[in-house]
N, CA and C atoms as a LAMMPS dump frame, in Angstrom:
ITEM: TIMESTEP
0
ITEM: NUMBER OF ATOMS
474
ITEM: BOX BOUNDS ff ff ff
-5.0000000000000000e+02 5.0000000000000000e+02
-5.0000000000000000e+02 5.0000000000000000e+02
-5.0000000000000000e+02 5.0000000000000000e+02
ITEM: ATOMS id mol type element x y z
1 1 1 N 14.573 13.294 2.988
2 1 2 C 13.371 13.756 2.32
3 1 3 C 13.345 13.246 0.888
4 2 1 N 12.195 12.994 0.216
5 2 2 C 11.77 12.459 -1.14
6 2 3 C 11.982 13.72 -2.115
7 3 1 N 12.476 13.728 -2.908
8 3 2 C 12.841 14.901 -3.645
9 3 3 C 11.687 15.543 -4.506
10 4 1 N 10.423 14.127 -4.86
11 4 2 C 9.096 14.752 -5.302
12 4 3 C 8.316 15.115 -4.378
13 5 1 N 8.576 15.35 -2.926
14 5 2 C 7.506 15.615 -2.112
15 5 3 C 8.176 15.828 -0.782
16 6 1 N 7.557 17.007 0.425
17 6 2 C 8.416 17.224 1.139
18 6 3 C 8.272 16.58 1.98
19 7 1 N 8.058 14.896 2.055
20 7 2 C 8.074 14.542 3.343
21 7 3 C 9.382 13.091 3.231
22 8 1 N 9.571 12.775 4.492
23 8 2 C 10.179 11.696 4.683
24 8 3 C 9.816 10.485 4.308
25 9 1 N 10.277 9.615 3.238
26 9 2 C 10.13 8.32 3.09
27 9 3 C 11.02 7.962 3.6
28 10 1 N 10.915 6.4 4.771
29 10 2 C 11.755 5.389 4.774
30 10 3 C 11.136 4.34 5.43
31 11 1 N 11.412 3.001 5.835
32 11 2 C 11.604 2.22 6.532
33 11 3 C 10.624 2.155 7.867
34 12 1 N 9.397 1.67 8.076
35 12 2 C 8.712 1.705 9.07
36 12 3 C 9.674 1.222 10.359
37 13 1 N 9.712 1.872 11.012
38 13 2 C 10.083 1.514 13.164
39 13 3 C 8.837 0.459 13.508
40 14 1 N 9.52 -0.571 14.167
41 14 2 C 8.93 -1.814 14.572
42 14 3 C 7.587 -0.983 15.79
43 15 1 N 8.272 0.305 15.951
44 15 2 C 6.772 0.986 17.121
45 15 3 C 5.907 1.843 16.437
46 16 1 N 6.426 1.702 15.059
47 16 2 C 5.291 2.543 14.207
48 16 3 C 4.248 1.714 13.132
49 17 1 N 4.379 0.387 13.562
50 17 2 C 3.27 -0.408 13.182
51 17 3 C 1.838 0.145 13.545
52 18 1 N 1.266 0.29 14.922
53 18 2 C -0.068 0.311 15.051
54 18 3 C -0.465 1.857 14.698
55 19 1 N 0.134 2.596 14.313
56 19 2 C -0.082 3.492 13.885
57 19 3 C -0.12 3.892 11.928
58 20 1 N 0.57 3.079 11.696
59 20 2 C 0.363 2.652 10.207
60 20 3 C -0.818 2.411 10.025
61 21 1 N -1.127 0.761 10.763
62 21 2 C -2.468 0.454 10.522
63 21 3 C -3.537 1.256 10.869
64 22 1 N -3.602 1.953 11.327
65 22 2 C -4.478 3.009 12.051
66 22 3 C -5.024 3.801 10.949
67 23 1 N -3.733 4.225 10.33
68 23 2 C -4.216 4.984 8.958
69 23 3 C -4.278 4.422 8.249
70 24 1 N -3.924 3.019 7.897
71 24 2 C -4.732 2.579 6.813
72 24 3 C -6.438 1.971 7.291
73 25 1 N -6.813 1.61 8.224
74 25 2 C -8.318 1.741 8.91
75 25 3 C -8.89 2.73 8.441
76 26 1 N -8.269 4.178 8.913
77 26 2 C -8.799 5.081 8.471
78 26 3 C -9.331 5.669 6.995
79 27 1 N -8.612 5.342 6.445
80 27 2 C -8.357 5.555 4.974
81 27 3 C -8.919 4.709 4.308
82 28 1 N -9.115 3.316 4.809
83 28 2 C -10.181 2.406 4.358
84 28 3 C -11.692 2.759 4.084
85 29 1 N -11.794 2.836 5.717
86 29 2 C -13.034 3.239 5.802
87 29 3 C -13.642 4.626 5.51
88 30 1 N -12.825 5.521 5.592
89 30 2 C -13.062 6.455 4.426
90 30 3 C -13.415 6.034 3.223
91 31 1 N -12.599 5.83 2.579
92 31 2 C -12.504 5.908 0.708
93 31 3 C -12.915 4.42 0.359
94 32 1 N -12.967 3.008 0.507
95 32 2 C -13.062 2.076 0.104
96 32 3 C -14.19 1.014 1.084
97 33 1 N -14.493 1.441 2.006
98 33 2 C -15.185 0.447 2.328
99 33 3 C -17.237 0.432 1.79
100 34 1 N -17.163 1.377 1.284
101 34 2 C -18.64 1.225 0.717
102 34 3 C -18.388 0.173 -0.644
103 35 1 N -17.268 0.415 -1.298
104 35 2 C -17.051 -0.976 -2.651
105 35 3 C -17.239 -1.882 -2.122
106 36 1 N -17.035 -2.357 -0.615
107 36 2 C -16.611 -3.69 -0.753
108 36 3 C -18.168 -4.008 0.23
109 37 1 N -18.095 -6.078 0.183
110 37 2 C -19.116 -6.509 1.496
111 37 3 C -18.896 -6.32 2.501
112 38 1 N -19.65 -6.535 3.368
113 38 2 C -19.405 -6.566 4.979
114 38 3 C -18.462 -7.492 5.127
115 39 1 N -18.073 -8.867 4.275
116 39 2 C -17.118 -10.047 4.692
117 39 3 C -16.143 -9.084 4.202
118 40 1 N -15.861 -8.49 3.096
119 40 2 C -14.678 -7.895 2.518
120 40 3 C -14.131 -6.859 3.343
121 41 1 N -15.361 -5.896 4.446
122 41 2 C -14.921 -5.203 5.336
123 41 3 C -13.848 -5.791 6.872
124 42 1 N -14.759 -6.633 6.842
125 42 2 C -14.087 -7.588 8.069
126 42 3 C -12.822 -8.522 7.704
127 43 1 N -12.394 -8.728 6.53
128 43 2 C -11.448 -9.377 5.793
129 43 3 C -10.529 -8.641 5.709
130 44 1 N -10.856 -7.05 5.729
131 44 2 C -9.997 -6.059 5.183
132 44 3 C -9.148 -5.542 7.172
133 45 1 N -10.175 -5.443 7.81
134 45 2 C -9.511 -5.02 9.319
135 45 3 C -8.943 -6.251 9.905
136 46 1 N -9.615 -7.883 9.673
137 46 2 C -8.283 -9.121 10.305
138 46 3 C -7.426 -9.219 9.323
139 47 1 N -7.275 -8.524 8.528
140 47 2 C -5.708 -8.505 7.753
141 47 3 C -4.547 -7.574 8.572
142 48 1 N -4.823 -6.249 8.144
143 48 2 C -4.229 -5.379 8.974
144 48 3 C -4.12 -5.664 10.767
145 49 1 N -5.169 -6.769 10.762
146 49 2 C -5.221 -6.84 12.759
147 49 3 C -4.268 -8.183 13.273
148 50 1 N -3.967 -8.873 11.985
149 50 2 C -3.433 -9.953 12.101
150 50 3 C -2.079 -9.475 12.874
151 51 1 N -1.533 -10.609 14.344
152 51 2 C -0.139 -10.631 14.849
153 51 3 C 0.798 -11.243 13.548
154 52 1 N 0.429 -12.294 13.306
155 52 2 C 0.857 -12.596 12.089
156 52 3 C 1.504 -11.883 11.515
157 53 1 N 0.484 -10.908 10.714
158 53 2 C 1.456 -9.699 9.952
159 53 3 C 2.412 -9.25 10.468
160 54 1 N 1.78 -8.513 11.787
161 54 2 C 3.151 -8.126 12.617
162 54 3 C 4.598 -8.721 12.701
163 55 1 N 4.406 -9.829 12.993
164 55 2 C 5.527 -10.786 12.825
165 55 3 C 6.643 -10.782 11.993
166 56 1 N 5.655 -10.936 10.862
167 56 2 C 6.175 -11.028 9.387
168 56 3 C 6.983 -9.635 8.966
169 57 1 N 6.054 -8.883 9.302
170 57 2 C 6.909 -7.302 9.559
171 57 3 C 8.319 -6.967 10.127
172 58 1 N 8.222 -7.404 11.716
173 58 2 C 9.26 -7.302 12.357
174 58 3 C 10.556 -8.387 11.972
175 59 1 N 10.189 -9.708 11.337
176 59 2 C 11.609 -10.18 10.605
177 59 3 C 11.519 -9.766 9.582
178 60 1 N 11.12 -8.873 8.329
179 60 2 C 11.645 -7.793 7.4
180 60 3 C 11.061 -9.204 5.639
181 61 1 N 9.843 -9.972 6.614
182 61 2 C 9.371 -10.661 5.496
183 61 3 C 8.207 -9.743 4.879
184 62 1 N 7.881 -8.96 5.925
185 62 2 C 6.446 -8.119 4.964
186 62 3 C 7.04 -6.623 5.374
187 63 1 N 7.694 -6.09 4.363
188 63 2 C 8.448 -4.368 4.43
189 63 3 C 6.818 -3.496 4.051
190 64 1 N 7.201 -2.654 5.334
191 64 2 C 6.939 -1.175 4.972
192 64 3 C 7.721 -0.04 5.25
193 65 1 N 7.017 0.647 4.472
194 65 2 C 7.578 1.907 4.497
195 65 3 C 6.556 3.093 4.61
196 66 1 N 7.008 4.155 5.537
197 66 2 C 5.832 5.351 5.743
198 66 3 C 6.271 6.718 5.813
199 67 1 N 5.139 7.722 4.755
200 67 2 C 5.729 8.888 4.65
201 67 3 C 5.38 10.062 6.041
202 68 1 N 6.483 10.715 6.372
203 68 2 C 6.104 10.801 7.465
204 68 3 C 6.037 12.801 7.245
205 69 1 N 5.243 13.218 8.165
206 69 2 C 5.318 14.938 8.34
207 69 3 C 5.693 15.003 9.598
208 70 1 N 7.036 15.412 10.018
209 70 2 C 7.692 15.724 11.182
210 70 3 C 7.283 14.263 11.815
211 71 1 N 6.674 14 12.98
212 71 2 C 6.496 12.466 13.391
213 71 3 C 5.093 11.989 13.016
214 72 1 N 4.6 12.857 12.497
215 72 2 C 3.103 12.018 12.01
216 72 3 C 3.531 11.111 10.59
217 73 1 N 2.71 10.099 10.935
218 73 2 C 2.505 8.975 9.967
219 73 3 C 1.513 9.602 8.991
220 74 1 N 1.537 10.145 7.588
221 74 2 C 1.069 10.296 6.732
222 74 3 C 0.614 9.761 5.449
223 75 1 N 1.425 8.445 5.209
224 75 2 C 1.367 7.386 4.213
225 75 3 C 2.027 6.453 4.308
226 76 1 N 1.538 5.299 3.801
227 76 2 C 2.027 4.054 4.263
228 76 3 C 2.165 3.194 2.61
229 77 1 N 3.287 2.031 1.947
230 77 2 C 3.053 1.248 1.54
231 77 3 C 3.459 0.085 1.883
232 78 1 N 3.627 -1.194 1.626
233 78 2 C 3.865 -2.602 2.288
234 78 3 C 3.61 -3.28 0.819
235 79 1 N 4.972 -3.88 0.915
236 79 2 C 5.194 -5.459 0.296
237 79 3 C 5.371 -6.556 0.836
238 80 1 N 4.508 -7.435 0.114
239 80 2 C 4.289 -8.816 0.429
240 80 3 C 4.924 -9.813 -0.566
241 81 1 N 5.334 -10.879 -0.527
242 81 2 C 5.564 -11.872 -1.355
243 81 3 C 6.492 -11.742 -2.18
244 82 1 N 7.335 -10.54 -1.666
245 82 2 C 8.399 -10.217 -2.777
246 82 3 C 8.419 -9.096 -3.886
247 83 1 N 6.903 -9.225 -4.484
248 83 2 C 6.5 -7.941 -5.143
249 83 3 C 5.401 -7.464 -5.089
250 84 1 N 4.395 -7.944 -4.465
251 84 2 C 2.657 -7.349 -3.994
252 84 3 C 2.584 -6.37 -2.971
253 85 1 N 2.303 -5.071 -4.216
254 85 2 C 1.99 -4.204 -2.919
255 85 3 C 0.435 -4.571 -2.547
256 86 1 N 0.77 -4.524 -1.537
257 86 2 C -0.183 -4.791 -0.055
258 86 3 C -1.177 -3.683 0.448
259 87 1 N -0.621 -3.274 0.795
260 87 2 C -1.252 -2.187 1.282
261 87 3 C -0.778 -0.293 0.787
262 88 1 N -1.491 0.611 0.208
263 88 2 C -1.094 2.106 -0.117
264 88 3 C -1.768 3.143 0.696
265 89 1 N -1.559 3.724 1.502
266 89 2 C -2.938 4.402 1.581
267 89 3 C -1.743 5.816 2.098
268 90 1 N -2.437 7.292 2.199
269 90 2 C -2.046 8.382 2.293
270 90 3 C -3.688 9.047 2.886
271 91 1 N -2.991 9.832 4.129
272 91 2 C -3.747 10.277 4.815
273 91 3 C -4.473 11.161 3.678
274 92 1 N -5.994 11.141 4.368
275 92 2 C -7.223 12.132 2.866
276 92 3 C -6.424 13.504 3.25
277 93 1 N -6.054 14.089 4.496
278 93 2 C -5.515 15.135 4.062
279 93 3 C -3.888 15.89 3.399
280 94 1 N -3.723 14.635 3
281 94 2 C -2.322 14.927 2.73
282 94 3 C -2.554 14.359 0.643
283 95 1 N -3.551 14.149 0.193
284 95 2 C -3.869 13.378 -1.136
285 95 3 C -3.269 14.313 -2.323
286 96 1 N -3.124 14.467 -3.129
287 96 2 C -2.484 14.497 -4.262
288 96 3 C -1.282 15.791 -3.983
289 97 1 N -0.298 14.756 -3.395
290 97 2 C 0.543 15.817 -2.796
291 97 3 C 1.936 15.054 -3.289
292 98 1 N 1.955 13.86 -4.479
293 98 2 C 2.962 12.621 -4.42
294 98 3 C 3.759 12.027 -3.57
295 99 1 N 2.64 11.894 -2.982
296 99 2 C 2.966 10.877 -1.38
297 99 3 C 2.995 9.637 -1.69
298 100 1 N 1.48 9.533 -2.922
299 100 2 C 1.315 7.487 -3.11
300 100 3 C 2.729 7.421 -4.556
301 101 1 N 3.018 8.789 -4.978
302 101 2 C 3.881 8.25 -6.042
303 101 3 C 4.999 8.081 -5.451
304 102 1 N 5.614 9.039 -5.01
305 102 2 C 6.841 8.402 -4.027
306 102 3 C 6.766 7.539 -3.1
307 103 1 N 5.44 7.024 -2.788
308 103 2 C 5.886 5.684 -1.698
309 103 3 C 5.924 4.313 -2.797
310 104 1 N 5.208 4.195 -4.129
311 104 2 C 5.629 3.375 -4.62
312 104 3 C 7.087 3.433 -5.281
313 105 1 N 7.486 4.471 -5.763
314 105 2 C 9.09 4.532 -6.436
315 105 3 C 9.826 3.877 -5.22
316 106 1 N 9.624 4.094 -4.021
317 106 2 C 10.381 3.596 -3.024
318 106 3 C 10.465 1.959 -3.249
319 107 1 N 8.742 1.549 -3.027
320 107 2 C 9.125 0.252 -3.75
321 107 3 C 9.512 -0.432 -4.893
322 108 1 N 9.705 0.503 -5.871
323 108 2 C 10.09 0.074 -7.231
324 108 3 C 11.772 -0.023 -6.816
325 109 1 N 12.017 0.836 -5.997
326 109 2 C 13.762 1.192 -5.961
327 109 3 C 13.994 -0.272 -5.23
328 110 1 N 13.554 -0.797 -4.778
329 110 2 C 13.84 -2.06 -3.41
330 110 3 C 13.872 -3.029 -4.313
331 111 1 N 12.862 -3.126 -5.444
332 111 2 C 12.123 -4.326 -6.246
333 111 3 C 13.721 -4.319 -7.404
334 112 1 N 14.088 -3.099 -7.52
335 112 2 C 15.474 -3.169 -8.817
336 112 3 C 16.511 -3.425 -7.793
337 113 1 N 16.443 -3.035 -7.164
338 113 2 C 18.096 -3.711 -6.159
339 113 3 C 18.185 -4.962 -5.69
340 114 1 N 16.435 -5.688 -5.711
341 114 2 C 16.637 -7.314 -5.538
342 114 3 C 16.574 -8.202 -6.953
343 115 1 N 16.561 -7.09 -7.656
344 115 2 C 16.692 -7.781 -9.502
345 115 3 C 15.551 -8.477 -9.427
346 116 1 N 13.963 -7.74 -9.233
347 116 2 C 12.826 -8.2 -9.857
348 116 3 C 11.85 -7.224 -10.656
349 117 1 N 12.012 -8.168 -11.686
350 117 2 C 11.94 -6.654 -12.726
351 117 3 C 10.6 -6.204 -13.112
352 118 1 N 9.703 -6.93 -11.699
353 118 2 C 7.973 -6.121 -12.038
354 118 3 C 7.721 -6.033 -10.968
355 119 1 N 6.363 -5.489 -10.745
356 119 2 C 5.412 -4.896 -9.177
357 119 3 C 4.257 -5.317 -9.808
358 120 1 N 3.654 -6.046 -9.006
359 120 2 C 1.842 -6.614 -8.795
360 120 3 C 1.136 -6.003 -7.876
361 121 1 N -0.13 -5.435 -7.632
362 121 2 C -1.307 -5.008 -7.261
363 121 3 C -2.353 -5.703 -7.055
364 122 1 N -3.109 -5.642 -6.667
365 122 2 C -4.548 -6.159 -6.503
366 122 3 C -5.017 -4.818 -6.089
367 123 1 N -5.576 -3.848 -6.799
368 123 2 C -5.933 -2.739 -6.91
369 123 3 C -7.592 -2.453 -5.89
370 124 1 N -8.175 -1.675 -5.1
371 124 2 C -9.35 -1.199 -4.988
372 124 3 C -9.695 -0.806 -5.867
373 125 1 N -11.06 -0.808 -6.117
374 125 2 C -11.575 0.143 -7.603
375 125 3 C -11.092 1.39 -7.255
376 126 1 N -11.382 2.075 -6.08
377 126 2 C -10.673 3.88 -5.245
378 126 3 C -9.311 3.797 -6.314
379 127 1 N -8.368 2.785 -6.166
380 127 2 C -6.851 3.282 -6.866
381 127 3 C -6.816 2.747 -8.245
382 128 1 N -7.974 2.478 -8.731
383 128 2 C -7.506 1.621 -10.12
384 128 3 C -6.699 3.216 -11.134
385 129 1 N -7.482 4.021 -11.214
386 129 2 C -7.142 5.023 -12.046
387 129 3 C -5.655 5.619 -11.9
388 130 1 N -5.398 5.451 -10.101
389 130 2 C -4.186 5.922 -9.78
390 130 3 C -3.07 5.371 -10.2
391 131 1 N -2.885 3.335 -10.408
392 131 2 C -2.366 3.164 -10.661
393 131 3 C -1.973 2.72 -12.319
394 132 1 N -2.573 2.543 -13.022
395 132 2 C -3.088 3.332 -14.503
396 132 3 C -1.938 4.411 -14.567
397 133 1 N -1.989 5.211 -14.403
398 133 2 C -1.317 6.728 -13.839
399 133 3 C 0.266 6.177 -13.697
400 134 1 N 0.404 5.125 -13.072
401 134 2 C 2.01 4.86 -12.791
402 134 3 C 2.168 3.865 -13.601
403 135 1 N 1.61 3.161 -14.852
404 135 2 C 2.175 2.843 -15.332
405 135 3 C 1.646 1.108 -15.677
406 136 1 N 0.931 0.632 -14.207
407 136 2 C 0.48 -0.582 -14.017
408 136 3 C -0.655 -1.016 -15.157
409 137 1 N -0.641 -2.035 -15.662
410 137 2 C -1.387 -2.715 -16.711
411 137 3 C -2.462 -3.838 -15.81
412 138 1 N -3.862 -4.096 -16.847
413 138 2 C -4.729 -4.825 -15.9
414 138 3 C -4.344 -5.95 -16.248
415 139 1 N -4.239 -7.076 -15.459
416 139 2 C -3.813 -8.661 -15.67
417 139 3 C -4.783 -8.915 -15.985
418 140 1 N -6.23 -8.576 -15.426
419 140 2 C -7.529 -9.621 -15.416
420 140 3 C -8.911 -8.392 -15.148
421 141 1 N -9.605 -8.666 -14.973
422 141 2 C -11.182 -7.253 -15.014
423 141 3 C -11.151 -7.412 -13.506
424 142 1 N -11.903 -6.536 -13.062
425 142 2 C -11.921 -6.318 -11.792
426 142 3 C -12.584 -7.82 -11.197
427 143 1 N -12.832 -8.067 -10.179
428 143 2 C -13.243 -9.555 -9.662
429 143 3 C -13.52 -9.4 -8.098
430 144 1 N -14.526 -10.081 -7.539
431 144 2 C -15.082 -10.42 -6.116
432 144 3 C -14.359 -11.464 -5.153
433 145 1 N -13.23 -10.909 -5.013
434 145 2 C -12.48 -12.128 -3.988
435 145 3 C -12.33 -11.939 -2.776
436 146 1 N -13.105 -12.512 -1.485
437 146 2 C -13.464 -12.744 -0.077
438 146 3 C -13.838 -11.273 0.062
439 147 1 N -15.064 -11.259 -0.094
440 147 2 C -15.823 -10.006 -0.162
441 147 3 C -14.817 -8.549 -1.072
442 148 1 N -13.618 -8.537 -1.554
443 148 2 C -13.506 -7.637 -1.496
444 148 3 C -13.196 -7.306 -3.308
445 149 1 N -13.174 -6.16 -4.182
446 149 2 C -12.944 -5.848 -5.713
447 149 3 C -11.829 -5.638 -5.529
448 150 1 N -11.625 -6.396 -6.532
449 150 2 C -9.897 -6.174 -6.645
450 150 3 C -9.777 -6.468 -8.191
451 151 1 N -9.147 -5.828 -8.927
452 151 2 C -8.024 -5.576 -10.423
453 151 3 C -6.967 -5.894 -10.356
454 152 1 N -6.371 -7.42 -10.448
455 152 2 C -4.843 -7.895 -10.379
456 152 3 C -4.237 -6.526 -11.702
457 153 1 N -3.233 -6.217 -11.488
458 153 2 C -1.961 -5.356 -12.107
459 153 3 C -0.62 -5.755 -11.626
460 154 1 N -0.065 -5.307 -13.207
461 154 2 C 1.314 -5.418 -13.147
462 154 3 C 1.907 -4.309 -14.035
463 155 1 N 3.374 -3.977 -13.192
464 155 2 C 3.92 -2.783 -14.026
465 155 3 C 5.268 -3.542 -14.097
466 156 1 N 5.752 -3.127 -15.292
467 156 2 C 7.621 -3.746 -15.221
468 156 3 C 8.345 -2.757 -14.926
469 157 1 N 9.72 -3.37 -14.433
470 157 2 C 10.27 -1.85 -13.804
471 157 3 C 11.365 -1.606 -14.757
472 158 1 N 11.454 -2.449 -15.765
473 158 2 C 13.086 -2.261 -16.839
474 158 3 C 12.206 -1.44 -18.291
């Protein structure tokens, strides 16, 4: 258990992929898909729908990790590229419960044990404030890239 929050962080199970994505679909289309275009909508579900990803997942090139309540999948984050978080999302009914703060410390803890001493974002406008909140600085103003708003950020972790 996460000591700021009572649920389980660790290590996504290679059979708890489509259920990750599931909630992040959900959680999309909840909270973020009116910001974005219809290309940015459809950009946003063949990302998450990509085998690809999967792939990349299961040899431990694209990590997640998900907070879990007993076996429900409750929050999810994912790194890409070494330090881009990818994907955040926390079920709407589980929200300001420090689910998204402890799933990023998780990745901050991974990012200091491989000796890289920052975390990058490409923020939704939905999390800009949140991540503000942890610390992340804006690289650039918000911007229209393949339909979707995004705020490059960076936080250092030293």
């Amino acid at each position: 258990m996460h000591e700021k929050c009572k649920y389980e962080i660790r290590e996504a199970k290679p059979e708890e992929w489509e259920d990750a994505m599931a909630l992040a679909w959900r959680t999309f289309k909840r909270f973020e898909a009116c910001e974005y275009t219809p290309e940015g909508v459809k950009n946003f579900l063949d990302f998450i729908s990509d085998n690809a990803l999967r792939k990349m997942f299961l040899i431990h090139e694209y990590r997640l990790w998900v907070a879990l309540d007993g076996n429900r999948i409750v929050g999810l984050v994912s790194l890409r590229s070494g330090k881009l978080i990818s994907l955040l999302f926390v079920d709407e009914h589980y929200h300001r419960q420090g689910i998204g703060r402890a799933l990023t410390e998780q990745v901050w803890n991974f990012l200091k044990e491989k000796n890289i001493p920052f975390c990058t974002v490409n923020s939704s406008p939905y999390a800009v404030e949140f991540y503000h909140k942890l610390g992340f600085r804006d690289l650039a103003p918000q911007k229209l890239e393949a339909g979707m708003y995004i705020t490059p950020m960076r936080k250092e972790l030293c």
